[in-house]
ROFI-605031 format. One line per 4 residues: number of its first residue (from 1); their letters; for each residue z, y, x of N, C-alpha, C. Coordinates in Angstrom, 2 decimals. Example, Ala and Ser with C-alpha at 12.3 -4.5 7.8 and 13.67 -1.06 7.14 Angstrom:
BEGIN
1 = as = 7.80:-5.69:13.19:7.80:-4.50:12.30:7.80:-3.30:13.20  7.08:-2.25:12.85:7.14:-1.06:13.67:7.87:0.03:12.90
//
This chain:
BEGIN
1 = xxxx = 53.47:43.05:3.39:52.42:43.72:2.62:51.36:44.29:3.55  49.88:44.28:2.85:49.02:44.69:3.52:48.31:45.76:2.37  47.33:46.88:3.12:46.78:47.46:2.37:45.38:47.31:1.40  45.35:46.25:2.06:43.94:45.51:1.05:44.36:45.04:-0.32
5 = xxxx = 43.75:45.66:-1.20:43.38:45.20:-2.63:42.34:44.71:-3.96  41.11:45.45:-2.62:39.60:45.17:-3.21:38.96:44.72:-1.65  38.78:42.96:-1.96:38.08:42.40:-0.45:36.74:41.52:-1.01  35.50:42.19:-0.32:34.25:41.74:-1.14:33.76:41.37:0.64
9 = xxxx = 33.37:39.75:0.55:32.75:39.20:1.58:31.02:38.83:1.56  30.82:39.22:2.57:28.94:39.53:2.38:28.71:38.50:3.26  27.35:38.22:3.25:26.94:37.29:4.38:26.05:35.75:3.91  26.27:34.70:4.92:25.38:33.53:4.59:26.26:32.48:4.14
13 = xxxx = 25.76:31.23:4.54:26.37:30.15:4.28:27.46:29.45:5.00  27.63:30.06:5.88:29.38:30.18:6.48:30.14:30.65:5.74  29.83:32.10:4.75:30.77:32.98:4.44:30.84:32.13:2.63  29.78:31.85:2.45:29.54:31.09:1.16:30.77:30.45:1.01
17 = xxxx = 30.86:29.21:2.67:31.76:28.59:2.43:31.41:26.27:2.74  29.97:26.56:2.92:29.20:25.38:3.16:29.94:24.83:4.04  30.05:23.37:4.00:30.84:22.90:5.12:32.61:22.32:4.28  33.02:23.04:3.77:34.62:22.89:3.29:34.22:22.49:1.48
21 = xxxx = 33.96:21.43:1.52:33.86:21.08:0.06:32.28:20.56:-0.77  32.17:20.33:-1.74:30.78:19.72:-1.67:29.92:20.43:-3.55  28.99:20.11:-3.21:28.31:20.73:-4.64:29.25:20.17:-5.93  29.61:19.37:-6.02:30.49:18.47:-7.00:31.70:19.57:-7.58
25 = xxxx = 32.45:19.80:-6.14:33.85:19.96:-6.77:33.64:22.10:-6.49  33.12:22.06:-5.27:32.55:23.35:-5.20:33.00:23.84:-3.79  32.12:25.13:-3.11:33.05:25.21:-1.65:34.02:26.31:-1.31  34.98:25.85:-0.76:35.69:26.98:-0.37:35.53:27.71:0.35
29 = xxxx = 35.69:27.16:1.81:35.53:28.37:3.33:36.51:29.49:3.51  36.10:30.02:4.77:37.19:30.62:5.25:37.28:32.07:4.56  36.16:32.59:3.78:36.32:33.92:2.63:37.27:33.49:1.80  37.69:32.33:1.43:38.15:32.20:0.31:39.62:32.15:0.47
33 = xxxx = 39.49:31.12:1.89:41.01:31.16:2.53:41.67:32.23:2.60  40.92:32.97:3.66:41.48:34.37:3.77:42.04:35.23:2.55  41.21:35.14:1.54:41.72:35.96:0.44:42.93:35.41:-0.32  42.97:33.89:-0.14:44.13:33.52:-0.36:45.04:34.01:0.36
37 = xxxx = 45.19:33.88:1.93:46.16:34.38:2.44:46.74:35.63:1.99  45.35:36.50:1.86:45.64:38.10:1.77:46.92:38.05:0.80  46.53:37.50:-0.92:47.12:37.09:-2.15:48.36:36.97:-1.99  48.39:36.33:-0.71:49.82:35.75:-0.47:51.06:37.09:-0.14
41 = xxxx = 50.37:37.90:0.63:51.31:39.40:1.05:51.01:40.79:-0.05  49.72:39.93:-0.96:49.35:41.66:-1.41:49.46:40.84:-3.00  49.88:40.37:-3.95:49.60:39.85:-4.92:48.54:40.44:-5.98  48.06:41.69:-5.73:47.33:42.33:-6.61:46.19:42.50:-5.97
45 = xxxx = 45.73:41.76:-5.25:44.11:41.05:-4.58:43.62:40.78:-5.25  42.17:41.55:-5.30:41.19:41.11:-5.93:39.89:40.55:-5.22  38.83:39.74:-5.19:38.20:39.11:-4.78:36.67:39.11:-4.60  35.84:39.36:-4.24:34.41:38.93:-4.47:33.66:38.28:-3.05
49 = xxxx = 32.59:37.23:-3.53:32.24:37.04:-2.73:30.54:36.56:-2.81  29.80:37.53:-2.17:28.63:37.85:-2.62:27.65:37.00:-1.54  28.40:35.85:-0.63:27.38:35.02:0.39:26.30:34.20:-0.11  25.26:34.44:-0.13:24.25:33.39:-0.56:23.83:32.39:0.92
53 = xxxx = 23.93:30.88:0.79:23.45:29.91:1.84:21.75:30.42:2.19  21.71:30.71:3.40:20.16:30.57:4.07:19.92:32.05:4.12  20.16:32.36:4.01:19.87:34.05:3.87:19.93:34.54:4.91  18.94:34.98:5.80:18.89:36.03:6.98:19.40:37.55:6.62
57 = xxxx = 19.73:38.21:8.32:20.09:39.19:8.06:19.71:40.39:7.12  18.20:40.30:7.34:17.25:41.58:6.46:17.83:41.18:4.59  17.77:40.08:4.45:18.23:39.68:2.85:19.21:39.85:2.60  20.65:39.63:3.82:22.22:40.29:3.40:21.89:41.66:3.19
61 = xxxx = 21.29:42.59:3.87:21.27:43.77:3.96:20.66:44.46:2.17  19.47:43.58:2.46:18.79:44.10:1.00:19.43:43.59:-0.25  20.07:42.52:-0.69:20.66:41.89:-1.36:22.02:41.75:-1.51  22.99:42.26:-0.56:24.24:42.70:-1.01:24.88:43.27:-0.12
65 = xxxx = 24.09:44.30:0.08:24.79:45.54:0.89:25.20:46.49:-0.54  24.24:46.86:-1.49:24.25:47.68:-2.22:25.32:47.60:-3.77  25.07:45.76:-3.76:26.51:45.54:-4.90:27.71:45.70:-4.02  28.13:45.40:-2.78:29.20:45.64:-2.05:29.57:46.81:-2.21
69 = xxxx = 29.48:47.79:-2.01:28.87:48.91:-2.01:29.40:49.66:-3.66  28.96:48.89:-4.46:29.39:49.50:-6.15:30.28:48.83:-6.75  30.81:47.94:-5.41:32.38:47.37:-5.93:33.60:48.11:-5.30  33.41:49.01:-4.71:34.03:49.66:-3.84:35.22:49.38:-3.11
73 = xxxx = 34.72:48.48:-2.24:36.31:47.75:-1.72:36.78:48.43:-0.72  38.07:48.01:-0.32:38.66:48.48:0.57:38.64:47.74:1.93  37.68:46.38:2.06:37.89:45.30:2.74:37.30:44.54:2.46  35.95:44.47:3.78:34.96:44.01:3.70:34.20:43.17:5.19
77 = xxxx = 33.82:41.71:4.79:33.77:40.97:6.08:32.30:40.88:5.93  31.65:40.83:7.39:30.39:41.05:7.55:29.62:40.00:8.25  29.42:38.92:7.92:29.00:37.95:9.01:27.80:37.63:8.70  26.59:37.95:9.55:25.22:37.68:9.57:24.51:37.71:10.74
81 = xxxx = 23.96:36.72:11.16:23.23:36.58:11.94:22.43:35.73:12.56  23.28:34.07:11.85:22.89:33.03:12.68:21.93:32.10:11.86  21.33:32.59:10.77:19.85:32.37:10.24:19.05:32.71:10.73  19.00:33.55:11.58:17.89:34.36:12.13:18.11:33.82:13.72
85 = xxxx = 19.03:33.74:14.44:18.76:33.24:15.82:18.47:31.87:15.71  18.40:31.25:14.84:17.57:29.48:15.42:16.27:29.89:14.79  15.49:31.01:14.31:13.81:30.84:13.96:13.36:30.83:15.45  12.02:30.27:15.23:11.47:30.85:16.71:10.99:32.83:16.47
89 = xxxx = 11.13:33.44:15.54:10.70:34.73:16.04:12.10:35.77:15.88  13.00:35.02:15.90:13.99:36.32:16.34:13.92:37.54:17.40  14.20:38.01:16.49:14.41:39.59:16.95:15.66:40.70:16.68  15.95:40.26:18.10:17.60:40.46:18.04:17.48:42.06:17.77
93 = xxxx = 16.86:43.00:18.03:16.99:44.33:18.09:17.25:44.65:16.82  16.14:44.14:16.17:16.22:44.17:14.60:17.47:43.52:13.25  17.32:41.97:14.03:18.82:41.96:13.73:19.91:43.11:13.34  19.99:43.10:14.60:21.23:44.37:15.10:20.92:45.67:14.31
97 = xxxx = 19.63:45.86:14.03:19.57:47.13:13.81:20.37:47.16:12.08  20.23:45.72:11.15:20.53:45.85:9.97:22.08:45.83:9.86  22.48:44.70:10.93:23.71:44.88:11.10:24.48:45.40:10.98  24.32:46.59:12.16:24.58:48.21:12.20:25.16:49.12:11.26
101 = xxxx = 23.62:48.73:10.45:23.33:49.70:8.85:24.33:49.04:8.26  24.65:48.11:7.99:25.63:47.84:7.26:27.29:48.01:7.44  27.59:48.22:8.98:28.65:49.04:9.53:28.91:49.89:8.94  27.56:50.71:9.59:27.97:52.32:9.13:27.68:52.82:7.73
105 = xxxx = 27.67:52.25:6.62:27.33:52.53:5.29:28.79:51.96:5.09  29.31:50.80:4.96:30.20:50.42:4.59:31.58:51.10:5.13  31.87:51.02:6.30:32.95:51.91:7.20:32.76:53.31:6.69  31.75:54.32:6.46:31.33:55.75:5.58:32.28:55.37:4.45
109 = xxxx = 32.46:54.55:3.33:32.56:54.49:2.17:33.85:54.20:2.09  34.74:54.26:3.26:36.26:53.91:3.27:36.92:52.54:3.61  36.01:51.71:3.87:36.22:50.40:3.89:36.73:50.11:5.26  37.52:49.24:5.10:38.09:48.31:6.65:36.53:47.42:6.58
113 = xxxx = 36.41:46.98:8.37:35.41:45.95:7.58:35.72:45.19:8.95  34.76:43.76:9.01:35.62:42.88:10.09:34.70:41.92:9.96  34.12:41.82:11.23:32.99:40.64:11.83:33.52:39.54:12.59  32.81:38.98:13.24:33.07:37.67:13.93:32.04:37.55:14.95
117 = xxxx = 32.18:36.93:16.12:31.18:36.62:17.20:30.68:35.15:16.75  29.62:34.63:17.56:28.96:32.91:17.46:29.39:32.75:18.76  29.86:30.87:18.38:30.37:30.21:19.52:29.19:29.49:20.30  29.20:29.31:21.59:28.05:28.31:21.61:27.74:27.21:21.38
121 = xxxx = 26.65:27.26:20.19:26.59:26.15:19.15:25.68:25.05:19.88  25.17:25.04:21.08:24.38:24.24:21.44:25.38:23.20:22.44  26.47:23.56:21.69:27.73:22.48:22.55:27.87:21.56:21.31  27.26:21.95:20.32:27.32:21.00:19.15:26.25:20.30:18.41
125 = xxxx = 25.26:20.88:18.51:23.92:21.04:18.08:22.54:20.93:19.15  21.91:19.76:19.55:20.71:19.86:20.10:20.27:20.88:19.28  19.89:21.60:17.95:19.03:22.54:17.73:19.22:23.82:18.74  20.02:23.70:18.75:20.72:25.38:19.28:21.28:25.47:21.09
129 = xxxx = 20.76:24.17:21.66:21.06:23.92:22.85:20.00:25.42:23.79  19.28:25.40:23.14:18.29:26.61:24.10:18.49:28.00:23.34  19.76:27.97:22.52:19.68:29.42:21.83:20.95:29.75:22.48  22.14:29.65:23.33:22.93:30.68:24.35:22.47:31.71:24.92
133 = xxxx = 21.36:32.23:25.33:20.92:33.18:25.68:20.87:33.95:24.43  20.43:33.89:23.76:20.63:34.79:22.36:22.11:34.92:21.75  22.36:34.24:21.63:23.97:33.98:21.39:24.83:34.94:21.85  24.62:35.06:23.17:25.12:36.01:24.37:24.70:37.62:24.33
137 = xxxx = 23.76:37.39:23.78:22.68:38.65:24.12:23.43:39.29:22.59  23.55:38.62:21.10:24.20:39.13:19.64:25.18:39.44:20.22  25.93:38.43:20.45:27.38:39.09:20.39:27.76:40.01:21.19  27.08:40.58:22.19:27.24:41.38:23.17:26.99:42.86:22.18
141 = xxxx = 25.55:42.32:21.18:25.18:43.62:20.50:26.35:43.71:19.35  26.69:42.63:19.23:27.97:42.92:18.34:29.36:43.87:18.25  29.56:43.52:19.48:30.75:44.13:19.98:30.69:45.35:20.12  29.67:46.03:20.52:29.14:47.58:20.76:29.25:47.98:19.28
145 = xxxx = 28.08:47.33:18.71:28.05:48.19:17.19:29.28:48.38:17.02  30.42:46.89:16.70:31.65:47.39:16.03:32.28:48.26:16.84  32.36:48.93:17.80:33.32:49.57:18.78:32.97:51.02:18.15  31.30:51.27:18.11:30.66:52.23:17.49:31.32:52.68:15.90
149 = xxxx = 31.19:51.79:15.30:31.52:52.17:13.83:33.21:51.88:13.26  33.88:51.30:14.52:35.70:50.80:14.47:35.78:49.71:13.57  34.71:48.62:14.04:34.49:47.21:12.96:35.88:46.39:13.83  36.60:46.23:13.37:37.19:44.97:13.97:36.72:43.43:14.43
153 = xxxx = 36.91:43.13:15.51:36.28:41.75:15.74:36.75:40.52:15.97  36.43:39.48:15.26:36.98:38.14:15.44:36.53:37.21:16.99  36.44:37.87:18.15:36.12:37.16:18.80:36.09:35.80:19.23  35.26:34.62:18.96:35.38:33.33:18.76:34.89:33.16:20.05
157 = xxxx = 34.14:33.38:20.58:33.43:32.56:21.77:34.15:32.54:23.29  35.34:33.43:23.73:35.78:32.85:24.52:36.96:32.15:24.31  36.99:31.36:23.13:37.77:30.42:22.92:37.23:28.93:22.86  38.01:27.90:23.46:37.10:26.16:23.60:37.06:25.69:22.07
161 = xxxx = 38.43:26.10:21.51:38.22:25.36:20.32:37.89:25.27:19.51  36.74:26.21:19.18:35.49:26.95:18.36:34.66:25.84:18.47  34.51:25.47:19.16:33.25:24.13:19.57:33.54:22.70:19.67  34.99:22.95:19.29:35.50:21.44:18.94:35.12:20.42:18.11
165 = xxxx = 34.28:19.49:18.46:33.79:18.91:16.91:34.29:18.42:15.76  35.79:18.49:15.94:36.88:18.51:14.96:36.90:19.71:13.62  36.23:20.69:14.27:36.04:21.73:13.60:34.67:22.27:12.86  34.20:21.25:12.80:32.92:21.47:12.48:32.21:20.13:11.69
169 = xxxx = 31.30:20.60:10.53:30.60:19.34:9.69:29.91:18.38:10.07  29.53:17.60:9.08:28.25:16.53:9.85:27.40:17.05:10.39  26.76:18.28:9.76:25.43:19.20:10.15:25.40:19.99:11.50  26.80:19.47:12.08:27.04:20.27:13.34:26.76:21.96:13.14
173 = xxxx = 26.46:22.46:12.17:25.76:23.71:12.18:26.65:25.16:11.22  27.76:23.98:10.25:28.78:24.60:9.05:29.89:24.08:9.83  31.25:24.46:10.11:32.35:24.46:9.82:32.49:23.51:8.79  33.90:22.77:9.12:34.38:21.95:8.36:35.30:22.65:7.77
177 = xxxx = 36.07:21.75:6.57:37.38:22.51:6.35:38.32:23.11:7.56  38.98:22.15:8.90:39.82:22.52:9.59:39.23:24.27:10.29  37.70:24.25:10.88:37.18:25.02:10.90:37.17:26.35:9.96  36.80:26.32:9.03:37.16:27.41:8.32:38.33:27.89:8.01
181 = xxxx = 39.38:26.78:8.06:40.81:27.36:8.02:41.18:28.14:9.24  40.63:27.74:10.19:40.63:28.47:11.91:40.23:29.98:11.40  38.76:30.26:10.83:38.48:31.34:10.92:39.13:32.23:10.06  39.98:31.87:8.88:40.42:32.40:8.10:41.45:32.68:8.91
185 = xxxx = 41.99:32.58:9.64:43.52:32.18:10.47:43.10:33.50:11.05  41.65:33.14:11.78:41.89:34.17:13.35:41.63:35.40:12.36  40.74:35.74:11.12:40.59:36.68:10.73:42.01:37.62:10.35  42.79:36.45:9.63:44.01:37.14:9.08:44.71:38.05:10.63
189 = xxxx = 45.10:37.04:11.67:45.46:37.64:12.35:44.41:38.78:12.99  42.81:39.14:13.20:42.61:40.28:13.24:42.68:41.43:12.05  43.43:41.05:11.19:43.39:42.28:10.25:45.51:42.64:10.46  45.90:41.63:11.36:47.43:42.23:11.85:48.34:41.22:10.79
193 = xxxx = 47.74:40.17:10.54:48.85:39.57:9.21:49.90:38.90:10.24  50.66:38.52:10.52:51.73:37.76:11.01:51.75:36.17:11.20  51.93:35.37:12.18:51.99:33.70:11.39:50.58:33.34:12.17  49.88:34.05:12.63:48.63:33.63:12.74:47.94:33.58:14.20
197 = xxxx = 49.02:33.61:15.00:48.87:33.68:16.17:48.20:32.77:16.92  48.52:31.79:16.81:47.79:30.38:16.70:46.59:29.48:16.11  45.70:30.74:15.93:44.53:30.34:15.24:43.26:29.76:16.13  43.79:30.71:17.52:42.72:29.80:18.64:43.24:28.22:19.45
201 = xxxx = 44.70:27.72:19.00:45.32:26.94:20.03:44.53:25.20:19.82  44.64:24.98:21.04:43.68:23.80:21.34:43.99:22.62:20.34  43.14:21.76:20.00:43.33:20.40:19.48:43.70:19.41:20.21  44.42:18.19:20.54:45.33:17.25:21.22:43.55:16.88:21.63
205 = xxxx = 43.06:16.61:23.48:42.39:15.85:23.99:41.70:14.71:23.01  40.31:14.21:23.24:39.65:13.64:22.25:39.23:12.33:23.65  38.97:11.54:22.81:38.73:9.92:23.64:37.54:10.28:24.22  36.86:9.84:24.93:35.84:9.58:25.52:35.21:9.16:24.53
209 = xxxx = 33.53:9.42:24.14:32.74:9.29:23.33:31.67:7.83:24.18  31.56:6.59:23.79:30.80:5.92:24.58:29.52:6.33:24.34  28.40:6.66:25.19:26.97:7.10:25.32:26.31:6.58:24.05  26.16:5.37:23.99:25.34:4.69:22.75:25.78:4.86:21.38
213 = xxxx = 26.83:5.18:21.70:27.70:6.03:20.17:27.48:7.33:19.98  27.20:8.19:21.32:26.64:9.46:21.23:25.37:9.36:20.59  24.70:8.59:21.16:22.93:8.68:21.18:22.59:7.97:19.61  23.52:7.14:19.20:23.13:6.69:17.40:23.71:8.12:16.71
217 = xxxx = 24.85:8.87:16.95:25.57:9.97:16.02:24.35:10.63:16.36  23.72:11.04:17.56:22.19:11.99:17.73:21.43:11.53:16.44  20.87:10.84:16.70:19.75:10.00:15.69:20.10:10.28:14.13  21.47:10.04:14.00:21.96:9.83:12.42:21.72:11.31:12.09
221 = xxxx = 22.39:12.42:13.15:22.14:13.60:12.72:20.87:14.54:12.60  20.05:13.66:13.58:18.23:14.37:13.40:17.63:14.16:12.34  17.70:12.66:11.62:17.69:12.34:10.68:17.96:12.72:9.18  19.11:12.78:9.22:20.10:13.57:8.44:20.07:14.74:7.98
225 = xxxx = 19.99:15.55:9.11:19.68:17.34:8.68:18.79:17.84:9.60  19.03:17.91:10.79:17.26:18.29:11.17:16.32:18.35:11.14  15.96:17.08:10.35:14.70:16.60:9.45:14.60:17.56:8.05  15.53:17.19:7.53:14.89:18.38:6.35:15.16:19.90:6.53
229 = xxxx = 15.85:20.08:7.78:15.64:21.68:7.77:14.63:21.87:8.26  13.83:21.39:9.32:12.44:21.84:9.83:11.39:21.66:8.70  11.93:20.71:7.38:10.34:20.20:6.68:10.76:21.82:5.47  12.06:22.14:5.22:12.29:23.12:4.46:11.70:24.39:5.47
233 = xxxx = 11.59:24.82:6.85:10.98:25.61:7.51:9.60:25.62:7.43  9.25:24.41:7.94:7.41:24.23:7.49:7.09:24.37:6.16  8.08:24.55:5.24:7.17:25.13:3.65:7.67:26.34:3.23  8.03:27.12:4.35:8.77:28.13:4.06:9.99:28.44:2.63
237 = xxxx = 10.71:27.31:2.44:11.70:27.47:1.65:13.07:27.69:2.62  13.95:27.81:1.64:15.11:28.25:2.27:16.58:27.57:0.87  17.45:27.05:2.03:18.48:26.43:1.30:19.08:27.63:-0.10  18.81:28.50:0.07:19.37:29.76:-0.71:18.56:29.87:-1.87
241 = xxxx = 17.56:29.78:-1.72:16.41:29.88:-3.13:16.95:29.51:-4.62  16.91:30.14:-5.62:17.32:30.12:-6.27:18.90:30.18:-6.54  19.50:30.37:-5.54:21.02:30.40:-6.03:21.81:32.29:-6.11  22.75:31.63:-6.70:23.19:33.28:-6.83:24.94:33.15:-6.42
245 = xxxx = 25.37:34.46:-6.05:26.39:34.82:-5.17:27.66:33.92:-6.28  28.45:32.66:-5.61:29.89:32.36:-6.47:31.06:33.06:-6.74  31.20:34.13:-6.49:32.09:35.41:-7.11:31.42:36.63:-7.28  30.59:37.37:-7.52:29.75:38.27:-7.90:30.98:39.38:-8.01
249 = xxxx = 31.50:39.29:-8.92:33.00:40.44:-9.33:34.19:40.37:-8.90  34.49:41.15:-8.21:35.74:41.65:-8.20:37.00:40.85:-9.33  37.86:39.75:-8.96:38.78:39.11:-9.72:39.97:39.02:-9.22  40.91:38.91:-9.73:42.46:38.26:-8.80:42.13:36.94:-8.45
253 = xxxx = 42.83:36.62:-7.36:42.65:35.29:-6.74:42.97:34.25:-7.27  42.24:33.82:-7.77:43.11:32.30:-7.82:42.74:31.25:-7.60  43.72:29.46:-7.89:43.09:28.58:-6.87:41.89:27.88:-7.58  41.08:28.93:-8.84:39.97:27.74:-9.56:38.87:28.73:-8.96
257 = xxxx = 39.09:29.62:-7.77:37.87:30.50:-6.95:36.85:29.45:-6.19  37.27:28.18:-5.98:36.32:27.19:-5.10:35.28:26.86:-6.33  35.52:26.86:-7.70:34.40:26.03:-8.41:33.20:26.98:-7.93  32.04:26.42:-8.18:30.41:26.95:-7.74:30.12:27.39:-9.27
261 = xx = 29.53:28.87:-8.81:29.13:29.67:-9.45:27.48:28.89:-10.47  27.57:28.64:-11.50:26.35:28.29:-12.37:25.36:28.74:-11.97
//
């Protein structure tokens, strides 16, 4: 048994769940996992999950800091940030500064709450090949805030198998299912669950990738999603527009939580 009974997850399209499942059947991710797990030791878990896809930090903050907040949980995951480090005008200070606010409002109100670091994604992603310096520079501001406000942390980045491409989507940019089951893993075990020790352990060695097989998977993927995220940047839209949070309320868990919210 654990003491969580009200767990409301905030954040983007990681926490949404993008990556583990498709518009069709609906997505899961590692919020969802996790709360399953929780379900599993606490049976009287209840659920919300308020991630909208594309959403920068300033919009988690303004947009569901405050229903989080009037759901009054006891257990609350905070992951925001990595909409905002691939623009060109990030501003990590600011970032951080909403971040923060959302620490210390939430941790004030009784809540456990529990973040995560970024791996370096430019081991996966030409987009993000020149964003490690930022990368480095968040999670550094990360770790402080939570130490500041007693956030617990999922530290991902000095682990290899965060960047495994086993673990990660076509978009190089979402977590795959195996991926999100990782983060749900390492989360459970930072909140002390048992079983979960093994959430960072390596994947069996991968073949040698031949170059021209690299350089067409490049192409397929610039193509693919790079292309329409820069043409969705140049018209200033955002994958999130129009959608609304797939658990909004507080519910018991159960396994029809993956369908997508209308």
């Amino acid at each position: 048994m654990h003491p969580y009974t009200r767990y409301v997850a905030i954040g983007d399209s990681q926490t949404e769940g993008i990556g583990d499942g498709d518009e069709a059947t609906g997505y899961r991710g590692w919020a969802d996992r996790l709360a399953e797990l929780l379900a599993e030791a606490q049976p009287d878990l209840t659920y919300a999950n308020l991630a909208v896809r594309g959403k920068v930090t300033a919009q988690i903050k303004a947009e569901q800091l405050a229903p989080a907040l009037a759901l009054k949980p006891d257990l609350v995951t905070v992951v925001a940030g990595m909409n905002d480090l691939l623009r060109p005008g990030f501003d990590a200070e600011q970032v951080m500064a909403d971040i923060e606010e959302m620490f210390a409002r939430l941790t004030e109100s009784g809540a456990q709450v529990v973040t995560v670091t970024y791996p370096d994604m430019g081991k996966l992603s030409p987009l993000a090949r020149r964003a490690l310096p930022r990368v480095l520079d968040l999670n550094t501001r990360l770790r402080a805030a939570a130490e500041r406000h007693d956030v617990a942390v999922l530290d991902v980045f000095p682990h290899p198998v965060t960047t495994d491409p086993r673990l990660w989507s076509q978009d190089r940019l979402h977590a795959g299912p195996l991926g999100h089951a990782r983060i749900a893993s390492g989360m459970a075990h930072t909140l002390g669950l048992p079983g979960h020790e093994d959430w960072s352990a390596p994947l069996p060695p991968l073949a040698p990738v031949p170059t021209l097989r690299a350089l067409s998977a490049d192409t397929l993927w610039a193509v693919g999603f790079l292309g329409p995220w820069l043409w969705r940047r140049l018209r200033g839209r955002s994958s999130g527009d129009g959608r609304t949070a797939k658990r909004p309320e507080l519910t018991p868990w159960t396994d029809q939580s993956t369908k997508l919210h209308p």
